[in-house]
C-alpha positions, 0 to 999 in steps of 0.5 A: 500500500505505502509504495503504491502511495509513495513509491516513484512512478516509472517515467517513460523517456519521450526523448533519446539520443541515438549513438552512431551504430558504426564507426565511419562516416556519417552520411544524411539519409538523402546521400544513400545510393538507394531511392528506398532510403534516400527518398524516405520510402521507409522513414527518415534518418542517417546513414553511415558509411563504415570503416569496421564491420562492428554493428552496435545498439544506438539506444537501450530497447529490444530486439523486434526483428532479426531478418533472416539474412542477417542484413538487418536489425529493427530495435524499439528503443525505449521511447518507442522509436522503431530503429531500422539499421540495414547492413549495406545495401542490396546485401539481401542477396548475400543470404547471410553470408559474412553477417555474425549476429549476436542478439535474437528477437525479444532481447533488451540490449543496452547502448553500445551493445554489438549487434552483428559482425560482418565482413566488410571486404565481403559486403564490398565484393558482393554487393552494391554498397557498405553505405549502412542507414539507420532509420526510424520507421514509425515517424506518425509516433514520433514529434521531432527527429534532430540530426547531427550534423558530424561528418566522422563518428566512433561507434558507441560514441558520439550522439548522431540523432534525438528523437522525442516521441509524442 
């Protein structure tokens, strides 16, 4: 009774930042060489273009999907932001291969934790690009998304986007 009373009550975050997902460059999502992305088919943000093949969380929240090429992770972060990071482009047909991924669907990952490995050689001999976006897909649930405007990033290090839900 008295923590219903007195305890504290859990606040959801309406607004996070986002950590760059990989080391590289940082791109705006209209520079993709891909209309899907650079037209905003899918949603809006930034993409990177990676100089290691270490993929990690840009925000605390679960795993939703794990495709089943390993090209991709879709993560809801706390504040419900449904986060899109596609490995590399047309890397569908890759089936996988050179994509080590280390979380599962339902799993809550923290900030900086890895995601996928892969091969970047690889990506670059067998598809048509590394160039890596990040998007939120669920913008009718989002009030603003704030881009950085850095050119390079560190993985885990640098904020490269806020975003504050509705």
């Amino acid at each position: 009774m008295f923590k219903k009373i007195f305890g504290k009550r859990e606040e959801v975050l309406k607004s996070i930042q986002l950590i760059a997902p990989v080391s590289g460059k940082m791109l705006t999502i209209e520079e993709v060489p891909d209309p899907v992305f650079s037209q905003k088919m899918m949603g809006d943000g930034v993409a990177f273009e990676p100089q290691e093949g270490k993929i990690v969380a840009p925000a605390d929240g679960e795993i939703i999907q794990v495709f089943p090429t390993k090209h991709a992770i879709g993560i809801k972060a706390v504040n419900g932001a449904e986060i899109l990071i596609h490995i590399g482009l047309e890397t569908v047909g890759m089936k996988g291969e050179g994509f080590t991924v280390h979380v599962s669907e339902g799993k809550k990952v923290k900030q900086g934790d890895v995601l996928v490995t892969v091969d970047l050689n690889l990506v670059k001999e067998k598809a048509s690009s590394i160039v890596t976006p990040m998007i939120i897909t669920n913008l009718n649930d989002m009030q603003s998304i704030e881009k950085s405007s850095l050119s390079s990033v560190i993985a885990g290090e640098q904020a490269v986007m806020t975003i504050e839900a509705k």
